[in-house]
N, C-alpha and C positions, 0 to 999 in steps of 0.2 A: 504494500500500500504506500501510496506518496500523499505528501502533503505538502501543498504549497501556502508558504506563509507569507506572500506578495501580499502586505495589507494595504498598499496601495493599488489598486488594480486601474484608476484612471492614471497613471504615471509614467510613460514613458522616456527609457533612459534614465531613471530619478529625478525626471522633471514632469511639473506638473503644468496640467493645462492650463491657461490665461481663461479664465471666467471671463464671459462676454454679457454685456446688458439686454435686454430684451430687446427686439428689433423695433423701431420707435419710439422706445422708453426715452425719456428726455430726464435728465438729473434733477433732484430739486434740487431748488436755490432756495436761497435765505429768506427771498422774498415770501415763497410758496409757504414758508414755513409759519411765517407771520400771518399770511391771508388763512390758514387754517388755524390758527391762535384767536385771530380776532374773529374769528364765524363761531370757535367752540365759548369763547366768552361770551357774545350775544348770545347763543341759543341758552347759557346757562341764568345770565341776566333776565331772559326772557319767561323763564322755570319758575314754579310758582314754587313758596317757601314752604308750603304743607298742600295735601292732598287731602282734601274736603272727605274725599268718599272713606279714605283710612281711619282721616279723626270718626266720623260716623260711627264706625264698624270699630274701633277703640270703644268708642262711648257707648257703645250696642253691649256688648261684650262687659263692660265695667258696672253695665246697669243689669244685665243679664241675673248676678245675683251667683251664678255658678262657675264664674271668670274669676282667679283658673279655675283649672275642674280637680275635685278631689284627688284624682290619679295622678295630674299634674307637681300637685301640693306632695304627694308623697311620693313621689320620685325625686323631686329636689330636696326633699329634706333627706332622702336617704344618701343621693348624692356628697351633701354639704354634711352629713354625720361622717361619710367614709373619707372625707379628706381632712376632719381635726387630727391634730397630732399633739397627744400629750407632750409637754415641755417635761425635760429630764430634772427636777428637782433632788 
């Protein structure tokens, strides 16, 4: 049996190919890079600071009466029991 340990397989000679750009791909520039700076600002400016229908469904939930739910309640508690750690006195 043979084994070939060529872990370069694009290499020829020990030289490797020259990576080419995509065929019309044009570089960014600085400029490009600003115009997509300033479009992610405004769309973020433009984003409202809370979501009407969340708070709703928050305030649904909080009035609900069963928010958490039982099972909820005791899995974090048993969570937050398995991580104390007695101090070595």
């Amino acid at each position: 049996m043979e084994i070939d340990a060529n872990l370069n397989p694009g290499a020829v000679n020990g030289l490797f190919p020259v990576a080419r750009s995509a065929a019309g791909a044009k570089p960014v520039s600085q400029s490009d890079s600003f115009a997509s700076s300033t479009a992610l600002e405004t769309a973020l400016k433009n984003t409202a600071d809370t979501r009407p229908e969340a708070v709703a469904r928050g305030l649904d939930l909080i009035n609900s009466g069963n928010y958490p739910s039982a099972i909820a309640v005791k899995k974090l508690s048993g969570f937050l029991a398995s991580q104390l750690q007695t101090s070595p006195d």
